[in-house]
PDB file of N, CA, C and O in Angstrom:
ATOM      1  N   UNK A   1     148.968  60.635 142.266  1.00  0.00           N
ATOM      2  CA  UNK A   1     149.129  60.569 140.832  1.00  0.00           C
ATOM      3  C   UNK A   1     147.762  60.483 140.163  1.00  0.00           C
ATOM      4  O   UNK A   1     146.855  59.833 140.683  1.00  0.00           O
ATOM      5  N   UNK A   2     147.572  61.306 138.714  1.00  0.00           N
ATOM      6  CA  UNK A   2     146.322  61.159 138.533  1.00  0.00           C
ATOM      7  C   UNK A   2     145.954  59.767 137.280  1.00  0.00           C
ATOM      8  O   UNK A   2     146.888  59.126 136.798  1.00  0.00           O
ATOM      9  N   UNK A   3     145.075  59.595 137.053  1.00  0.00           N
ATOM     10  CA  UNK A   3     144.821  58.314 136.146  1.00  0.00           C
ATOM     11  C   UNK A   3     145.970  58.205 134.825  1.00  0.00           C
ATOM     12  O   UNK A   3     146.650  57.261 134.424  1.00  0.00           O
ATOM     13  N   UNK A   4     145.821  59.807 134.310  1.00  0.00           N
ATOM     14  CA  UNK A   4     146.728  59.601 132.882  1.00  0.00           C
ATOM     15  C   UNK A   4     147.898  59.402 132.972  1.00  0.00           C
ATOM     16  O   UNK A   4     148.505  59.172 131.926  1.00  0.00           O
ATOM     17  N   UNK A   5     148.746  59.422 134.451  1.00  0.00           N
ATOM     18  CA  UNK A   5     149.818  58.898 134.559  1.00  0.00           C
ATOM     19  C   UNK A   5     150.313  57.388 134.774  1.00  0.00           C
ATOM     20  O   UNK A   5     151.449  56.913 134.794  1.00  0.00           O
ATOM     21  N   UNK A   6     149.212  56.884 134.906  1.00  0.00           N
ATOM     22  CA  UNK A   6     149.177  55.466 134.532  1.00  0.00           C
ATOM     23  C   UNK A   6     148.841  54.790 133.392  1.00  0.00           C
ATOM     24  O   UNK A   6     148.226  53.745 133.606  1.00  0.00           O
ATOM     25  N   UNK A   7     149.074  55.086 132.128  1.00  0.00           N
ATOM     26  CA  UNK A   7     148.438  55.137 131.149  1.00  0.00           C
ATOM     27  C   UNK A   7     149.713  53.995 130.236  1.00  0.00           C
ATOM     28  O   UNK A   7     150.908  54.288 130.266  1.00  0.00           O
ATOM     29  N   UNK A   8     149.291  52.950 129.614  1.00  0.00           N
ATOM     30  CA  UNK A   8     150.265  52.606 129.241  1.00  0.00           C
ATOM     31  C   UNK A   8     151.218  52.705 127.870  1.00  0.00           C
ATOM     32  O   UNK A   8     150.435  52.739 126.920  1.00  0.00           O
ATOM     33  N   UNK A   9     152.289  52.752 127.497  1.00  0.00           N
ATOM     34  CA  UNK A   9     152.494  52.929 126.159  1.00  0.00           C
ATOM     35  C   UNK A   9     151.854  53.285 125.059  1.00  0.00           C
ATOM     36  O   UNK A   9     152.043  54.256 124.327  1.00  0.00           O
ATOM     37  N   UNK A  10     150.613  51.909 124.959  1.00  0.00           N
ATOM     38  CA  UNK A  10     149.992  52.130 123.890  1.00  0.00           C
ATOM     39  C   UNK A  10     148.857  52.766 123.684  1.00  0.00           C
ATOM     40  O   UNK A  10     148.298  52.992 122.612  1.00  0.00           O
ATOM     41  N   UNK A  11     148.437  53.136 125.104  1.00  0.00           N
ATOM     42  CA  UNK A  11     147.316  54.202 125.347  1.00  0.00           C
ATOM     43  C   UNK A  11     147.958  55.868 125.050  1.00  0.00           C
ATOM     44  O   UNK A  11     147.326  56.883 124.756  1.00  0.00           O
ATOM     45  N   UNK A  12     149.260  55.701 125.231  1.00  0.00           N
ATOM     46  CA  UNK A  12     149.772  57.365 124.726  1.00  0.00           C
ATOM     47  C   UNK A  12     150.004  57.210 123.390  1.00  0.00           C
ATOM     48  O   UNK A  12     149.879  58.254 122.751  1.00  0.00           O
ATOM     49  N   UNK A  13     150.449  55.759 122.457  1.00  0.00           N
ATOM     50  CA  UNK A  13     150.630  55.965 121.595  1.00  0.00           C
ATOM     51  C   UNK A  13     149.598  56.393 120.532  1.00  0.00           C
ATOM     52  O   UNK A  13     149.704  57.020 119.478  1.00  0.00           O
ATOM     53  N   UNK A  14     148.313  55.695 121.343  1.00  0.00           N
ATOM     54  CA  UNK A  14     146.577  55.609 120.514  1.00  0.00           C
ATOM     55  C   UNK A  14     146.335  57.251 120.848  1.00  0.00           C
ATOM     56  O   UNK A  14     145.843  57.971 119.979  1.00  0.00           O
ATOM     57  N   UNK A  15     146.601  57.625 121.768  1.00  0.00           N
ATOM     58  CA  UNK A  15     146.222  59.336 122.270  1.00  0.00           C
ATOM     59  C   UNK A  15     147.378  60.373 120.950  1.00  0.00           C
ATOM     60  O   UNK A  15     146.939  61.348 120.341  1.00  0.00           O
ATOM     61  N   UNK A  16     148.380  60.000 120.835  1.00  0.00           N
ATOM     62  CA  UNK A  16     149.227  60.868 119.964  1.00  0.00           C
ATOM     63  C   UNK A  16     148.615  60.905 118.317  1.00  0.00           C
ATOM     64  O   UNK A  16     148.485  61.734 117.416  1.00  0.00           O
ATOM     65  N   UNK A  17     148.381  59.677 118.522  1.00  0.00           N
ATOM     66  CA  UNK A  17     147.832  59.402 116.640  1.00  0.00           C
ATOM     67  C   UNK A  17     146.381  60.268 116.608  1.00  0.00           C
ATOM     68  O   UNK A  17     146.023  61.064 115.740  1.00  0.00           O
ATOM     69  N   UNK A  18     145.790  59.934 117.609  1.00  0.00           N
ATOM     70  CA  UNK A  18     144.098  60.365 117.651  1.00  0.00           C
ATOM     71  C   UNK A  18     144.702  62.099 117.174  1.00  0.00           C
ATOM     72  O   UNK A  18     144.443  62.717 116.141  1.00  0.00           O
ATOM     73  N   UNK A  19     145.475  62.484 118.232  1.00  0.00           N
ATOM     74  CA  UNK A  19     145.454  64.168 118.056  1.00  0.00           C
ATOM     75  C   UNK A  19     146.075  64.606 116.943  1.00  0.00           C
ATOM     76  O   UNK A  19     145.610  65.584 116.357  1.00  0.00           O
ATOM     77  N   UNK A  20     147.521  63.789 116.343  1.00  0.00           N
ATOM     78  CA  UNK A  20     147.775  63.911 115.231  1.00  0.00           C
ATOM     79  C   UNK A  20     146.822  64.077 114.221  1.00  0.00           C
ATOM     80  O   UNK A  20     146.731  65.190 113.704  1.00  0.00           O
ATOM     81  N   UNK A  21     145.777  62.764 113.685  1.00  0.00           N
ATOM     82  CA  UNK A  21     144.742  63.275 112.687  1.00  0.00           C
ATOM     83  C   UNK A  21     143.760  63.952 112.524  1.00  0.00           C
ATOM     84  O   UNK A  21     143.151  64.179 111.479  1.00  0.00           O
ATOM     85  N   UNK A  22     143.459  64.493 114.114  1.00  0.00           N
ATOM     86  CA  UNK A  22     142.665  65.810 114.772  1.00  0.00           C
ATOM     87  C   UNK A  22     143.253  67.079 114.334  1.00  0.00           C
ATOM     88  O   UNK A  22     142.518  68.036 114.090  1.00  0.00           O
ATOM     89  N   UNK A  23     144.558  67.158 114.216  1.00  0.00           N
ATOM     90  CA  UNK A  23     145.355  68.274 114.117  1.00  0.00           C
ATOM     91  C   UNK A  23     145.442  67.842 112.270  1.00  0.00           C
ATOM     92  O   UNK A  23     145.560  68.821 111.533  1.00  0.00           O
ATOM     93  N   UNK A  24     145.417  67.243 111.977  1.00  0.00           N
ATOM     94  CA  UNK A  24     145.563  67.097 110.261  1.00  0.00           C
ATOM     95  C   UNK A  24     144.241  67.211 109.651  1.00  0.00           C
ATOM     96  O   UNK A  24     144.159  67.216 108.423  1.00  0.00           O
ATOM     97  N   UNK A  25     143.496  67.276 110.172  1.00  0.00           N
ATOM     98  CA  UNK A  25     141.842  67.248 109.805  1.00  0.00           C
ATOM     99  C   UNK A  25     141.669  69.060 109.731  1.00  0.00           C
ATOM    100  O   UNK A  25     141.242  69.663 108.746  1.00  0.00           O
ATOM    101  N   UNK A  26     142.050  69.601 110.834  1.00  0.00           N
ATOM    102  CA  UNK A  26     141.840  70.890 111.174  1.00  0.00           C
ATOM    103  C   UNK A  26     142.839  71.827 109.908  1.00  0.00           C
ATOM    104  O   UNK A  26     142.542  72.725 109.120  1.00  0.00           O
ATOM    105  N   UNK A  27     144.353  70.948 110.266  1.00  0.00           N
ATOM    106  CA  UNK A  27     144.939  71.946 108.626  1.00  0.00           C
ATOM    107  C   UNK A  27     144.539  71.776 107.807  1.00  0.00           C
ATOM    108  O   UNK A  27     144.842  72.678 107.026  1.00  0.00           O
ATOM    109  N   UNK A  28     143.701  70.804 107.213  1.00  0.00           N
ATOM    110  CA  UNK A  28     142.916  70.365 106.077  1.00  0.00           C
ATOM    111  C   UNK A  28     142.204  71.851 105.712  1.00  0.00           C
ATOM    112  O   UNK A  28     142.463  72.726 104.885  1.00  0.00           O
ATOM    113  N   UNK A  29     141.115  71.673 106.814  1.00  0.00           N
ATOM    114  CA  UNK A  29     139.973  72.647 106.733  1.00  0.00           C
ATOM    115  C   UNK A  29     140.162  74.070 106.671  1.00  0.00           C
ATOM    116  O   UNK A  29     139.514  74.923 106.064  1.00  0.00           O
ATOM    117  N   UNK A  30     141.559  74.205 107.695  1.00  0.00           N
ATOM    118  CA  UNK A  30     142.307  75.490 107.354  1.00  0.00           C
ATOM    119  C   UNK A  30     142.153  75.923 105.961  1.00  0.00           C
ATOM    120  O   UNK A  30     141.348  76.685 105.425  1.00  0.00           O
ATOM    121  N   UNK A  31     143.262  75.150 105.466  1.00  0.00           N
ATOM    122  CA  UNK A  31     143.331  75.307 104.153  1.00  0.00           C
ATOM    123  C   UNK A  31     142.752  75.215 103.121  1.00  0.00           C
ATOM    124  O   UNK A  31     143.288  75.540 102.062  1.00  0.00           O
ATOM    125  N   UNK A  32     141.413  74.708 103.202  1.00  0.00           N
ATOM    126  CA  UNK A  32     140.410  74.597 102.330  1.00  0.00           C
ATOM    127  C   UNK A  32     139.764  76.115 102.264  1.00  0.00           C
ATOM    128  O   UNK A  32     139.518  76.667 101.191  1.00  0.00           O
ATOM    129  N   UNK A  33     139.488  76.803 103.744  1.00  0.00           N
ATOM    130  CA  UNK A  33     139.044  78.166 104.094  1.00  0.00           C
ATOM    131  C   UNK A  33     139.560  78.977 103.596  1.00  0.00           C
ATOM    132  O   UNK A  33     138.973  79.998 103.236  1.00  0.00           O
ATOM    133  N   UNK A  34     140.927  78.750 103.409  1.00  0.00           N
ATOM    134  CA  UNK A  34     141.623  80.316 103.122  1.00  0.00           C
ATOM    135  C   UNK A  34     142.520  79.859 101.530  1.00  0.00           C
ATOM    136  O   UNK A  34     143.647  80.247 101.222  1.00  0.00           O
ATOM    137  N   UNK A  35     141.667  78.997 100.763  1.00  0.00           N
ATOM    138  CA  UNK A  35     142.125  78.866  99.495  1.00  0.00           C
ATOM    139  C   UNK A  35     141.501  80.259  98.896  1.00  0.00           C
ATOM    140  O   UNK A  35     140.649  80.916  99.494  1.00  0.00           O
ATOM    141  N   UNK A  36     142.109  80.638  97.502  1.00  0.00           N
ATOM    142  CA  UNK A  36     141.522  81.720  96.902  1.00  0.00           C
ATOM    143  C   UNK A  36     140.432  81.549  96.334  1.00  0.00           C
ATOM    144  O   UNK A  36     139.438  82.259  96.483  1.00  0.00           O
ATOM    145  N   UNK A  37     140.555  80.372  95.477  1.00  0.00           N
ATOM    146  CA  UNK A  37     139.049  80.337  94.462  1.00  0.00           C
ATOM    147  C   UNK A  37     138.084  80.279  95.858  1.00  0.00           C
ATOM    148  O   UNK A  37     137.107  81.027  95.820  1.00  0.00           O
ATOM    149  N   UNK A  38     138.236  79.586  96.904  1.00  0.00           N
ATOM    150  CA  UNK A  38     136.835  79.483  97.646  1.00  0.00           C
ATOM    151  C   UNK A  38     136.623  80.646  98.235  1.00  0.00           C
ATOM    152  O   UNK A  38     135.487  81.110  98.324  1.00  0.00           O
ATOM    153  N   UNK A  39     137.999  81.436  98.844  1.00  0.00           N
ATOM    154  CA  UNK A  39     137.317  82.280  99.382  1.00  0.00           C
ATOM    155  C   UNK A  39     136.580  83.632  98.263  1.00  0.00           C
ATOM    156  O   UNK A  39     136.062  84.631  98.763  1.00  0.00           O
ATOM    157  N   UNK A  40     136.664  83.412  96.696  1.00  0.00           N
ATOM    158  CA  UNK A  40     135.718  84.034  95.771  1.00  0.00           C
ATOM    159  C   UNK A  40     134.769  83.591  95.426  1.00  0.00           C
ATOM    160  O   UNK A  40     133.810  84.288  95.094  1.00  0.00           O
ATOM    161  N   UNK A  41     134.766  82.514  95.408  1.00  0.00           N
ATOM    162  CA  UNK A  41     133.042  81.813  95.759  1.00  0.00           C
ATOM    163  C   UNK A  41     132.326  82.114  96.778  1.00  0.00           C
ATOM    164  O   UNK A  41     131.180  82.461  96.492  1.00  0.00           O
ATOM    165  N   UNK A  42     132.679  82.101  98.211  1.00  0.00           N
ATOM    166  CA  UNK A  42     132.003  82.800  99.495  1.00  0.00           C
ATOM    167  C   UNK A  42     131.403  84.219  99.179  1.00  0.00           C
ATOM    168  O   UNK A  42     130.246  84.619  99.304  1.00  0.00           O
ATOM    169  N   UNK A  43     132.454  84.816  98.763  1.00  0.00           N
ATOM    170  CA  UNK A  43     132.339  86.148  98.038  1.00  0.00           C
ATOM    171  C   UNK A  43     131.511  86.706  97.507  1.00  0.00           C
ATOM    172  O   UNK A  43     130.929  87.758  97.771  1.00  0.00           O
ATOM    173  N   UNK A  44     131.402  85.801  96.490  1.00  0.00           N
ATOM    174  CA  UNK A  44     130.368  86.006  95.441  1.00  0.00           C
ATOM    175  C   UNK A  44     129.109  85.919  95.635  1.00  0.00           C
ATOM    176  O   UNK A  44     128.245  86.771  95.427  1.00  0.00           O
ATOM    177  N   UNK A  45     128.964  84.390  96.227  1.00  0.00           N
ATOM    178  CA  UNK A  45     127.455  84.417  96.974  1.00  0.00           C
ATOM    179  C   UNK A  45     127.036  85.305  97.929  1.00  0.00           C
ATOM    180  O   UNK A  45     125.924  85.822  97.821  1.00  0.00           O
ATOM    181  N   UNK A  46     127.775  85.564  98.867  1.00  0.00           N
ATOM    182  CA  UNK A  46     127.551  86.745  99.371  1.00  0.00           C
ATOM    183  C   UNK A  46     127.117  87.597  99.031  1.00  0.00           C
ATOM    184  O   UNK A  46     126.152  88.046  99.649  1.00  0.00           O
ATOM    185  N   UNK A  47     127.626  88.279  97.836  1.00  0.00           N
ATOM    186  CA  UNK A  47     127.194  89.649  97.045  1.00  0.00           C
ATOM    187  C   UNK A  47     126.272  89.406  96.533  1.00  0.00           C
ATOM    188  O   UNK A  47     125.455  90.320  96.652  1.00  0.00           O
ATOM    189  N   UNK A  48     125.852  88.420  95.858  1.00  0.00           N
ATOM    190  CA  UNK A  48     124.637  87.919  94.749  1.00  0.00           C
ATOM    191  C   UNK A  48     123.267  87.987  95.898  1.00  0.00           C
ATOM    192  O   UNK A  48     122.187  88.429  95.507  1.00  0.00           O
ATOM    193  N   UNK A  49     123.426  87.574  97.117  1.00  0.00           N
ATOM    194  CA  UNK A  49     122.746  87.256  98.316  1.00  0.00           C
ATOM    195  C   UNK A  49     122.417  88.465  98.791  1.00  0.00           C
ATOM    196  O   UNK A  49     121.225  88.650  99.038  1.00  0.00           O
ATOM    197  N   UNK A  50     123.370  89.550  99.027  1.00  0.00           N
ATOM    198  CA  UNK A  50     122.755  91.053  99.330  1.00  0.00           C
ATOM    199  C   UNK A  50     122.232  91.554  98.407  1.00  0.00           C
ATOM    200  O   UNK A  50     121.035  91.763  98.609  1.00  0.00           O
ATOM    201  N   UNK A  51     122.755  91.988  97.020  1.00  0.00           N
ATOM    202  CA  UNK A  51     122.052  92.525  96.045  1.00  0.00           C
ATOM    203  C   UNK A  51     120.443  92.200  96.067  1.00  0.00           C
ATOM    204  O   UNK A  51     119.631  93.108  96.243  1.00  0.00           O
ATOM    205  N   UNK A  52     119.971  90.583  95.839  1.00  0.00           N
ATOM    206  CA  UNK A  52     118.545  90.114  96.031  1.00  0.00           C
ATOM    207  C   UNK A  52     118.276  90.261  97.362  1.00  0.00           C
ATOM    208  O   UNK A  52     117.197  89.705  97.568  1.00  0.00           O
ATOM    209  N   UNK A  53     118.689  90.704  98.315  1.00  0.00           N
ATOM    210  CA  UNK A  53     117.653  90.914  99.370  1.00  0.00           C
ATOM    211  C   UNK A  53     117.836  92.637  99.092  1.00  0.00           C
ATOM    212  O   UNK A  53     116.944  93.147  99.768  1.00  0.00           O
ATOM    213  N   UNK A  54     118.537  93.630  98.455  1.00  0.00           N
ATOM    214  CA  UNK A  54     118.532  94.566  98.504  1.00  0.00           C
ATOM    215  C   UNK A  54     117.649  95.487  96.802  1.00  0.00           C
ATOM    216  O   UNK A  54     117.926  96.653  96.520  1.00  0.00           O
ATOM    217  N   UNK A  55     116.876  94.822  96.139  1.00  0.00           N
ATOM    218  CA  UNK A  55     116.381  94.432  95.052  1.00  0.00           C
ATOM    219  C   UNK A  55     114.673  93.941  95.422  1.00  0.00           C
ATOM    220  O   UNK A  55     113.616  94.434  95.027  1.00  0.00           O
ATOM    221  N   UNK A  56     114.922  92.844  96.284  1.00  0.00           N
ATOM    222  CA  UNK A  56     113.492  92.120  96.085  1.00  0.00           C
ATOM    223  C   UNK A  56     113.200  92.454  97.569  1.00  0.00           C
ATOM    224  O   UNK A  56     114.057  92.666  98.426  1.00  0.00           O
ATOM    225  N   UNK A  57     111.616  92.468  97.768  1.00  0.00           N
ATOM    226  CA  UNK A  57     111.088  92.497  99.313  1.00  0.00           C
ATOM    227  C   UNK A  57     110.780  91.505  99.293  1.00  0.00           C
ATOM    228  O   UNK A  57     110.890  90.738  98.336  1.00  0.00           O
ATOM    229  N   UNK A  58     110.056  91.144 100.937  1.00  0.00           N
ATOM    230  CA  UNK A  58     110.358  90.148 101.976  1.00  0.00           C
ATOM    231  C   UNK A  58     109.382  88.834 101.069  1.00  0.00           C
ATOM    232  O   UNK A  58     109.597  87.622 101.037  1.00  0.00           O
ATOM    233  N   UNK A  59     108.473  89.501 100.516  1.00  0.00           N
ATOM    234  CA  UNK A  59     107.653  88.218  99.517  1.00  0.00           C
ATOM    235  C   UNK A  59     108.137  87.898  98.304  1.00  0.00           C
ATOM    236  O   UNK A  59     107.586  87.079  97.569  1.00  0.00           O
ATOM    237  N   UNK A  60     109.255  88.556  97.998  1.00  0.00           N
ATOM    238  CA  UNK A  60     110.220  88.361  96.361  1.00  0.00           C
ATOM    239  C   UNK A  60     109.741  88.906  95.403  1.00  0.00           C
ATOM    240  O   UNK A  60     109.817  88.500  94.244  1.00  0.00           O
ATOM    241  N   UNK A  61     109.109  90.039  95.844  1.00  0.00           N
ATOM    242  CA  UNK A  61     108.926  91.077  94.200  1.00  0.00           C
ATOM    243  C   UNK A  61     110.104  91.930  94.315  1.00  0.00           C
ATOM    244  O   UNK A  61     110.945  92.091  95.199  1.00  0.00           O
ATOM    245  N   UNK A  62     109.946  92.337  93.367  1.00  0.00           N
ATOM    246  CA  UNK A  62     111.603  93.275  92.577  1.00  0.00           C
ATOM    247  C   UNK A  62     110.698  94.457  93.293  1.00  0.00           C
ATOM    248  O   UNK A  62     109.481  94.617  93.388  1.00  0.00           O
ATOM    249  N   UNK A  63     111.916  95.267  93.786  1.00  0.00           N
ATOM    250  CA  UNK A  63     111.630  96.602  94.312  1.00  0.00           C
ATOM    251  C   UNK A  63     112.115  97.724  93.279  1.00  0.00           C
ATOM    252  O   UNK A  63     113.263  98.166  93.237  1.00  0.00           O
ATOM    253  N   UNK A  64     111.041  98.119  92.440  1.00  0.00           N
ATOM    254  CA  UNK A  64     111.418  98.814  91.128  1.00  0.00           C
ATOM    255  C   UNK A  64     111.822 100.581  91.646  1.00  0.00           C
ATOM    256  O   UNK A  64     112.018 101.538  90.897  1.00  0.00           O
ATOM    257  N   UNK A  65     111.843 100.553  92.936  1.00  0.00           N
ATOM    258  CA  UNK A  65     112.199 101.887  93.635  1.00  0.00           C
ATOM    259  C   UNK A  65     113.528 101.617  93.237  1.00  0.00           C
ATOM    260  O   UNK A  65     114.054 102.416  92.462  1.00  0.00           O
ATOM    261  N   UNK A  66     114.112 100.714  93.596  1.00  0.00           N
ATOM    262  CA  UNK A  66     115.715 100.534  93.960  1.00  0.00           C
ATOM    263  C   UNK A  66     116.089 100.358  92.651  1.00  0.00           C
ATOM    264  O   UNK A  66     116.873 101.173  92.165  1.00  0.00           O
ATOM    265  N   UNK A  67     115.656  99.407  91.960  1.00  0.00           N
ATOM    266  CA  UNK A  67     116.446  99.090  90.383  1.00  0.00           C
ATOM    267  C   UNK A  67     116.282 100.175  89.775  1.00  0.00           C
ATOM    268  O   UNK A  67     117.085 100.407  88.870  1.00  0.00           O
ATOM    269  N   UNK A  68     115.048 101.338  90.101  1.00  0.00           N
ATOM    270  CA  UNK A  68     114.844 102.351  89.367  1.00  0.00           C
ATOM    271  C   UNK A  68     116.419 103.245  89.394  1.00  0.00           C
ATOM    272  O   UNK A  68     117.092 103.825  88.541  1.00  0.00           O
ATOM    273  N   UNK A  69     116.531 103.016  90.678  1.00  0.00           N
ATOM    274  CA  UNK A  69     117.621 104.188  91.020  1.00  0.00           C
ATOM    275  C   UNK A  69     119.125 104.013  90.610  1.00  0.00           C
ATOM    276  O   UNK A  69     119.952 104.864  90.284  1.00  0.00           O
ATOM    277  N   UNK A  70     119.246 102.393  90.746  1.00  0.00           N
ATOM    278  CA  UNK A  70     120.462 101.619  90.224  1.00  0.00           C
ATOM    279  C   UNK A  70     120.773 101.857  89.008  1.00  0.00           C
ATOM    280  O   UNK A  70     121.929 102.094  88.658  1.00  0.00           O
ATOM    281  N   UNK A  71     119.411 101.809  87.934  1.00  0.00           N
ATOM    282  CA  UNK A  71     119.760 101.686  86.659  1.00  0.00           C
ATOM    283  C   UNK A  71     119.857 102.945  86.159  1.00  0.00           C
ATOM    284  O   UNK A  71     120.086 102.969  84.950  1.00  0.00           O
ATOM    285  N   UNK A  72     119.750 104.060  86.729  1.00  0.00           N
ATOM    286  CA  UNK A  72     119.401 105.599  86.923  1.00  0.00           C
ATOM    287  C   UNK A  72     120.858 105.816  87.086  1.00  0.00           C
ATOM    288  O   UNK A  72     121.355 106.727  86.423  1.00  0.00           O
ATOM    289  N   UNK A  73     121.647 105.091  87.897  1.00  0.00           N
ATOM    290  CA  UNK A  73     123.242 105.449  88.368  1.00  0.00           C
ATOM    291  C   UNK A  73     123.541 105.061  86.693  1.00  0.00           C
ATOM    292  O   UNK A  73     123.838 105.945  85.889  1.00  0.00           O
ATOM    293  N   UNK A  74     123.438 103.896  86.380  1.00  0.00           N
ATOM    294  CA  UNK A  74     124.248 103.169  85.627  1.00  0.00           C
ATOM    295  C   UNK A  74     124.477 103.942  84.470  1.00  0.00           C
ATOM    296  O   UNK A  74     125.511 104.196  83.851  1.00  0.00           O
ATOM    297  N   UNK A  75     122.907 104.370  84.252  1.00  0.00           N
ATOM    298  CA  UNK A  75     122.852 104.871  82.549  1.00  0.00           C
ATOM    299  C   UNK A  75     123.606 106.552  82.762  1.00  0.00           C
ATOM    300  O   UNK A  75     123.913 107.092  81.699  1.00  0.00           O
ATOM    301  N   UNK A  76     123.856 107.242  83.881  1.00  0.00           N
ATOM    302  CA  UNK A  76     124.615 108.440  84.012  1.00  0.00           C
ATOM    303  C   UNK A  76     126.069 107.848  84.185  1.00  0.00           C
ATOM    304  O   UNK A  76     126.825 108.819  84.156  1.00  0.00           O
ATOM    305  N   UNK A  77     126.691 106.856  84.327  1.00  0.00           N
ATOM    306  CA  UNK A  77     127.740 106.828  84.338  1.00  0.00           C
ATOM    307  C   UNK A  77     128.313 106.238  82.994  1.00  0.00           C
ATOM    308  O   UNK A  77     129.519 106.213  82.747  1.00  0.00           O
ATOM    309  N   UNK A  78     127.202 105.703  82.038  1.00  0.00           N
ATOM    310  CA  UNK A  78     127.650 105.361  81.060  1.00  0.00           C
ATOM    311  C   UNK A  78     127.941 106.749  80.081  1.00  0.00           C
ATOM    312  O   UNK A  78     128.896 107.022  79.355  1.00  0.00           O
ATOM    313  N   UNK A  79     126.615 107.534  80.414  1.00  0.00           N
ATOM    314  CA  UNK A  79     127.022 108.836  79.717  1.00  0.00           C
ATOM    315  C   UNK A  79     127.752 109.867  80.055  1.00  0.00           C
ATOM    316  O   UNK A  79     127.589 110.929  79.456  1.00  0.00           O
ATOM    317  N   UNK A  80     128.494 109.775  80.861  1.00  0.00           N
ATOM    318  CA  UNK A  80     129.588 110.606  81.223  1.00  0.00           C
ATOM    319  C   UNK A  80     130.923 109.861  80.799  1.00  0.00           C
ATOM    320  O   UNK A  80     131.921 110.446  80.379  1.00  0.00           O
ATOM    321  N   UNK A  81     130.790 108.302  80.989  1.00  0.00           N
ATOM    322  CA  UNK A  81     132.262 107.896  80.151  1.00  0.00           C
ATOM    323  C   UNK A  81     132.029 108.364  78.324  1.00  0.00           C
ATOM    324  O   UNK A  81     132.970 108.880  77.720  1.00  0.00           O
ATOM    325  N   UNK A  82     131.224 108.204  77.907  1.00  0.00           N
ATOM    326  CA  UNK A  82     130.625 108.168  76.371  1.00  0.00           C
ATOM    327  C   UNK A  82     131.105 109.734  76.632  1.00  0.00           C
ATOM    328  O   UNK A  82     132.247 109.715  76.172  1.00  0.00           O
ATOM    329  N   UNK A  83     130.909 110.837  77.028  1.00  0.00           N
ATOM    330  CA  UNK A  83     131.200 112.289  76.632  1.00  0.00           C
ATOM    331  C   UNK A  83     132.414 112.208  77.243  1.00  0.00           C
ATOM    332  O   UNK A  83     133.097 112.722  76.356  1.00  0.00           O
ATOM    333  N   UNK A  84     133.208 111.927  78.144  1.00  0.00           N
ATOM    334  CA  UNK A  84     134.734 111.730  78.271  1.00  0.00           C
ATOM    335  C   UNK A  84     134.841 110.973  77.281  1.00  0.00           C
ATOM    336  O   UNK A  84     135.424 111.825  76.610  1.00  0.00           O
ATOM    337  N   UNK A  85     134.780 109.996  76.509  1.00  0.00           N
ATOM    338  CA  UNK A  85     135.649 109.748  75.362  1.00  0.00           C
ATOM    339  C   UNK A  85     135.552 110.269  73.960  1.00  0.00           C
ATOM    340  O   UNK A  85     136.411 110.142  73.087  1.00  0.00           O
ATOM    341  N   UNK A  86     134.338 110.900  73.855  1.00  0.00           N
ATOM    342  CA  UNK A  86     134.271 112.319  72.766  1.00  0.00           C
ATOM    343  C   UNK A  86     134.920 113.170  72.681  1.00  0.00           C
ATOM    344  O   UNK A  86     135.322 113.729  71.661  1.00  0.00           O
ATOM    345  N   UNK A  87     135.228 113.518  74.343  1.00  0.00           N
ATOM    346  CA  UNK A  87     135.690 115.057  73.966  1.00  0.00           C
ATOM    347  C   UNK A  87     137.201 115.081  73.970  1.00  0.00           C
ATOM    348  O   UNK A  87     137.812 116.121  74.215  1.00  0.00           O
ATOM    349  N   UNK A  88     137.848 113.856  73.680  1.00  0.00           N
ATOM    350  CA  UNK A  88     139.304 113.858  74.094  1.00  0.00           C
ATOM    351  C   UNK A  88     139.592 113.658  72.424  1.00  0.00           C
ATOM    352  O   UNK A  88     140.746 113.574  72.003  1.00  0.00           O
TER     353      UNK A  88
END
């Protein structure tokens, strides 16, 4: 027989509770993970976090190559909605 079969009552009862609030700690955290607002906060930083490393180089100047080109998208897509809503 091995040791834990000698174990008495209140040593299984102290072992059930321990794993019980082990196991209630963990759905906690579950559920903290896969809430919505947090998982759009993760999100967000995330994105905010690539954009500036995809923006600034490794010493933190703005890479005016890239914003050049970004803001180059932006201002052609503004003027193509602006002449789609003229010409209708």
């Amino acid at each position: 027989m091995s040791a834990k079969d000698n174990r008495s009552l209140d040593e299984i009862e102290m072992d059930i509770a321990r794993n019980r609030d082990s196991l209630a700690a963990t759905i906690d955290e579950l559920a903290f993970r896969v809430k919505p607002a947090n998982v759009a906060k993760r999100q967000t930083a995330e994105a905010k976090s690539a954009l500036y490393a995809a923006t600034h180089g490794p010493d933190g100047s703005l890479r005016y190559d890239v914003v050049g080109a970004a803001a180059g998208v932006a201002i052609l897509l503004v003027t193509v909605a602006i002449v789609r809503r003229v010409r209708r």
